[in-house]
C-alpha positions in Angstrom: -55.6 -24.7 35.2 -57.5 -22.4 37.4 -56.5 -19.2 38.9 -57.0 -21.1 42.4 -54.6 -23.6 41.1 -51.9 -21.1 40.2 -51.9 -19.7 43.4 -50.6 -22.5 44.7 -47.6 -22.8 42.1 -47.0 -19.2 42.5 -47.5 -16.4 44.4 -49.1 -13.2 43.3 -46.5 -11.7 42.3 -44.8 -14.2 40.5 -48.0 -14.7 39.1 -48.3 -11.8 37.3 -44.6 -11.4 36.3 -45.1 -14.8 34.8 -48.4 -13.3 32.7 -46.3 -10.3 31.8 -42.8 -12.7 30.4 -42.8 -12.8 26.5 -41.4 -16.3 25.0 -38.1 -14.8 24.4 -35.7 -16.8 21.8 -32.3 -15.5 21.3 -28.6 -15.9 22.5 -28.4 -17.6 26.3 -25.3 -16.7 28.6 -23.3 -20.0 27.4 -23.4 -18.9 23.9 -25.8 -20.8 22.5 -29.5 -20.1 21.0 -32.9 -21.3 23.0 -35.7 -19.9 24.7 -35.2 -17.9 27.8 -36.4 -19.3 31.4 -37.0 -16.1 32.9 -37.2 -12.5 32.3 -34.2 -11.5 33.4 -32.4 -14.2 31.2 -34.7 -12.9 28.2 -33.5 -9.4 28.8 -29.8 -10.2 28.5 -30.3 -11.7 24.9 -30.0 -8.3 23.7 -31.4 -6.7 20.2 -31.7 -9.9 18.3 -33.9 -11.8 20.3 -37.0 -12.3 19.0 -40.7 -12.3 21.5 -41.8 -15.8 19.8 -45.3 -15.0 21.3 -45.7 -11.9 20.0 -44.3 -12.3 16.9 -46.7 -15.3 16.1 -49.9 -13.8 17.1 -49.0 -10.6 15.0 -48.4 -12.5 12.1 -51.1 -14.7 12.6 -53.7 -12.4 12.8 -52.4 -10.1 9.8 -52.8 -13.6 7.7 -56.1 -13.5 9.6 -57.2 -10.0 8.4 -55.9 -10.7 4.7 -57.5 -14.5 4.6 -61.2 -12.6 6.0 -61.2 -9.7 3.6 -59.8 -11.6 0.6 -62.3 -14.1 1.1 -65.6 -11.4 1.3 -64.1 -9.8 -1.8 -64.1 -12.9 -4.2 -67.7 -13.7 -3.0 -69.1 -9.7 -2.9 -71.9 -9.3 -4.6 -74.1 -6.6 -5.6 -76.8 -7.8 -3.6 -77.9 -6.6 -0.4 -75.1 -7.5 1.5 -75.1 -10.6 4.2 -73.3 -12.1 7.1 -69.7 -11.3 7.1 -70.0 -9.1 3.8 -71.8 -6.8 6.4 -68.8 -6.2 8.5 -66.2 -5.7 5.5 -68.4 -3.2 4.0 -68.8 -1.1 7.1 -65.3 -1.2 7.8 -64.2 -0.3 4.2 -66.8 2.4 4.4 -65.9 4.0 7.3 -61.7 3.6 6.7 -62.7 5.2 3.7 -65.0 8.0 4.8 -61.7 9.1 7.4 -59.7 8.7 4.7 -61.7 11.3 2.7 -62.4 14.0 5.5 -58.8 14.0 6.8 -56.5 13.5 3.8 -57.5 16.0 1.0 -54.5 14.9 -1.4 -54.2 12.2 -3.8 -52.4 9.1 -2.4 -54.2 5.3 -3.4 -52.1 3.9 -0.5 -53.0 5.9 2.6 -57.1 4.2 2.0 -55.7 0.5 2.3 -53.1 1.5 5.0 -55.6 3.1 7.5 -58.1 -0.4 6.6 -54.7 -2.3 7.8 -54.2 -0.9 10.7 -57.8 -0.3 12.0 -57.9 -3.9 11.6 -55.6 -5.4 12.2 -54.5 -3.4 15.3 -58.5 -3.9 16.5 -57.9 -8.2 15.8 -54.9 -8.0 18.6 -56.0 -5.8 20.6 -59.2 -8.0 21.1 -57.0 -10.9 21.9 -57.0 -9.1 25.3 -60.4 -10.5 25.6 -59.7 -14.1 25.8 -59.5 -16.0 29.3 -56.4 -15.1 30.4 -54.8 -18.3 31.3 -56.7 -20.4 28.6 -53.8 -19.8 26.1 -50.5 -20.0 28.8 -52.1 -22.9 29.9 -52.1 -24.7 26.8 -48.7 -23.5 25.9 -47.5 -25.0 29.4 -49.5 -28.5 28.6 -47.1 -28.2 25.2 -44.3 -27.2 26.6 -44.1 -29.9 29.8 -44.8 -32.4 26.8 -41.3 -31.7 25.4 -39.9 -31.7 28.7 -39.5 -28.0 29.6 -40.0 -26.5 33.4 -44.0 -25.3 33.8 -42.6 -22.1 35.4 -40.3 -21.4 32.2 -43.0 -21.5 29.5 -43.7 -17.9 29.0 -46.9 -17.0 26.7 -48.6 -14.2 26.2 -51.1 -13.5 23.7 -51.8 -9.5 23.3 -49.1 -8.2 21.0 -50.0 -4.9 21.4 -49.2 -5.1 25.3 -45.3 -5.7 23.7 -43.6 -2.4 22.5 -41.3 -3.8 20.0 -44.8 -4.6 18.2 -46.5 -0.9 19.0 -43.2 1.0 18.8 -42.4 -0.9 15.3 -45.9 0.0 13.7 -45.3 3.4 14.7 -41.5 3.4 13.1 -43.0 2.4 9.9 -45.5 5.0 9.8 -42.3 7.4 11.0 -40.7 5.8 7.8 -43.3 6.6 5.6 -43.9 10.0 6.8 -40.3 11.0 6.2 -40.4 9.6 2.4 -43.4 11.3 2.1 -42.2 14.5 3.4 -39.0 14.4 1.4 -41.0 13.5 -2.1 -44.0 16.1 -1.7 -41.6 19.2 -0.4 -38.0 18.5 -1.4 -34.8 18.5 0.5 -34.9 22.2 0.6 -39.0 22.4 1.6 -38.7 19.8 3.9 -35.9 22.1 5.9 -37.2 24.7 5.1 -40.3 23.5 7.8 -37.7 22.2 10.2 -36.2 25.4 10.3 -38.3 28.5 9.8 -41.5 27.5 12.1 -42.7 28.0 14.6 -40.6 31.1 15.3 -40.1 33.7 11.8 -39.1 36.6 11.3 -38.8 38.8 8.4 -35.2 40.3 9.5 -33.0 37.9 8.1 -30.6 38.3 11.1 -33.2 37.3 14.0 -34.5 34.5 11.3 -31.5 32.7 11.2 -30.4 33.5 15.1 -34.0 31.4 15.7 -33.0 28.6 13.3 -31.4 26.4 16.3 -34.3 26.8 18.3 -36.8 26.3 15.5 -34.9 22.8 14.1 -34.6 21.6 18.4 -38.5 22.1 18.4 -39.3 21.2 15.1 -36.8 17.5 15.1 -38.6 16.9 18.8 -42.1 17.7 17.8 -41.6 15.2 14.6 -39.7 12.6 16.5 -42.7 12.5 18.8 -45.1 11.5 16.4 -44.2 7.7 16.0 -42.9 7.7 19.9 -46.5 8.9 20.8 -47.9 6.3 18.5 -46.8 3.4 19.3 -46.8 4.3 23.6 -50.4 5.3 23.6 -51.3 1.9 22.3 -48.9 0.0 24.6 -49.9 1.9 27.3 -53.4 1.2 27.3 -53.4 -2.6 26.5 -50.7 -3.4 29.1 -52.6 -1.3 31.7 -55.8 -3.8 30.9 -53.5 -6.6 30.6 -52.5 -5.8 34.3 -56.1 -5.2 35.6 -57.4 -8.4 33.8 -54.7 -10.6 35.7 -55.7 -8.6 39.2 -58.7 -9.6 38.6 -57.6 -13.5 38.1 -56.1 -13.3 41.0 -58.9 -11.9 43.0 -61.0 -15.2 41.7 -58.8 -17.3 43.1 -58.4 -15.4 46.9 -61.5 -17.0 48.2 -65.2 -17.8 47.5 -65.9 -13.5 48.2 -63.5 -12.0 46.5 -63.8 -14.5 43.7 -67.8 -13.9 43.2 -66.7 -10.0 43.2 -64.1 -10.7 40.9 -66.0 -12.4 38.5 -68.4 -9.5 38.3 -65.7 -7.1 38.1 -64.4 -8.8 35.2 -67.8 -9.0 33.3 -68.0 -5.0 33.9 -64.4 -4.7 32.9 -64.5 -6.9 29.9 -67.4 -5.0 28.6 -65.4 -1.4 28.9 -62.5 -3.0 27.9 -64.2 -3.5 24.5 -64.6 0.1 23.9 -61.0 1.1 24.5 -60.1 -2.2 21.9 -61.9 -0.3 19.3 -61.1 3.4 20.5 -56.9 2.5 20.3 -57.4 1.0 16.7 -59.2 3.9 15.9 -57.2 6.1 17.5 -54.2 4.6 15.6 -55.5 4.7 12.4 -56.9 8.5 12.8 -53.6 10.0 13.4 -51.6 8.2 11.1 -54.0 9.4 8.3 -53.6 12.7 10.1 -49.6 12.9 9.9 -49.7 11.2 6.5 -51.7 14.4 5.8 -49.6 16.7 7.5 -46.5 15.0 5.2 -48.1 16.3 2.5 -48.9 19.6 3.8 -46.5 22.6 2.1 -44.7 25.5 3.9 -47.9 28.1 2.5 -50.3 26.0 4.6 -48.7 25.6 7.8 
């Protein structure tokens, strides 16, 4: 269905609500478990229901990433390297040359971590670039096939325009910095930084007078990390997500705004591309940089 066509079903602003629904399953109001019908619905299902939309894509493009790289490295050969061999290579090559430049400790997990996230953050956040009612639609045609309301099939394909996916990323990163933290400084080392910095003194009275202060900035500075993270990410996809379906919607006004549209979206597709990459990037640089500052003792602060 065209944007033209949707304009008739909806208006615009129950256009882009619609774009901007998960497919929410989890607990309905009578007590038993289906799909919400609307967002407001969705939102009342509470902690455990589960973006079905989201949740897919994610999952199906990690299996994507593994099946691609798995694939290139039974086949690798010492050979010049050709076709999709090309692409692995670079990407291991430059994971690896961050790796080596911002973490100066010894850790064989950080290497395939950063690969992981570069990737597979970059595969949905490029998911962005994919008509954006080519997917919906064909989850509506589905949907109306098992008898469900066209204006209750909720599908959106960008999983990093959904916090729970962004924020959770960044919770495991959180995760691993904390273990890391505890196993490279100790209990004691690991307070030690919560507590003495940024404010020391070498009168013991005024040092533990600033301890309060220290831990408040410390415990807000660390909890912002994975907060930071994972909002940065969200922030900038959703924000394109928006402008892509502004854009639809232009398209479908009338024949003048829909020939400017479509040029807006060429030029907006193509700069889009760049902040795809950037935000992986951007991802994977700082958690190799807070992995690095896990590691990093109280004599080199």
């Amino acid at each position: 269905m065209s944007s033209a066509e949707h304009a008739e079903a909806l208006t615009s602003s129950e256009y882009i609500k619609h774009h901007l629904t998960n497919l929410t399953y989890g607990k309905l109001p009578d007590g038993t478990w289906g799909f919400a019908h609307n967002g407001d619905e969705a939102a009342q299902m509470g902690f455990w229901a589960v973006n079905v939309d989201t949740m897919g894509w994610s999952l199906f493009l990690g299996a994507l990433f593994f099946f691609i790289f798995r694939s290139v490295a039974k086949k690798v050969t010492s050979d010049a390297p050709t076709g999709l061999q090309n692409y692995v290579e670079a990407a291991v090559e430059f994971v690896d040359s961050n790796v080596k430049g911002m973490f100066p400790y010894k850790n064989t997990m950080i290497a395939p971590l950063a690969l992981t996230i570069l990737v597979w953050v970059f595969f949905m956040n490029a998911m962005d670039l994919i008509a954006i009612d080519l997917l919906p639609e064909i989850a509506k045609l589905v949907g109306v096939s098992l008898g469900a309301d066209p204006h209750a099939v909720f599908f959106k394909v960008v999983p990093s325009t959904d916090p729970n996916i962004t924020l959770g990323m960044a919770a495991c990163i959180f995760l691993l910095i904390l273990f890391f933290s505890f196993r490279e400084k100790g209990v004691i080392g690991f307070a030690k930084e919560l507590c003495l910095h940024p404010f020391s003194s070498k009168n013991v009275i005024v040092q533990i007078a600033v301890i309060p202060v220290n831990f408040v900035l410390e415990a807000v500075n660390l909890i912002a990390k994975p907060v930071s993270l994972g909002l940065r990410l969200f922030g900038n996809l959703y924000a394109g997500e928006i402008i892509f379906i502004l854009i639809a919607i232009m398209i479908g006004a009338n024949l003048v705004l829909g020939f400017f549209g479509i040029s807006l979206q060429i030029v907006w597709a193509l700069f889009h591309i760049l902040i795809i990459a950037l935000q992986a990037f951007i991802f994977m640089v700082l958690t190799i940089v807070y992995m690095s500052m896990a590691y990093q003792t109280d004599e080199q602060h």
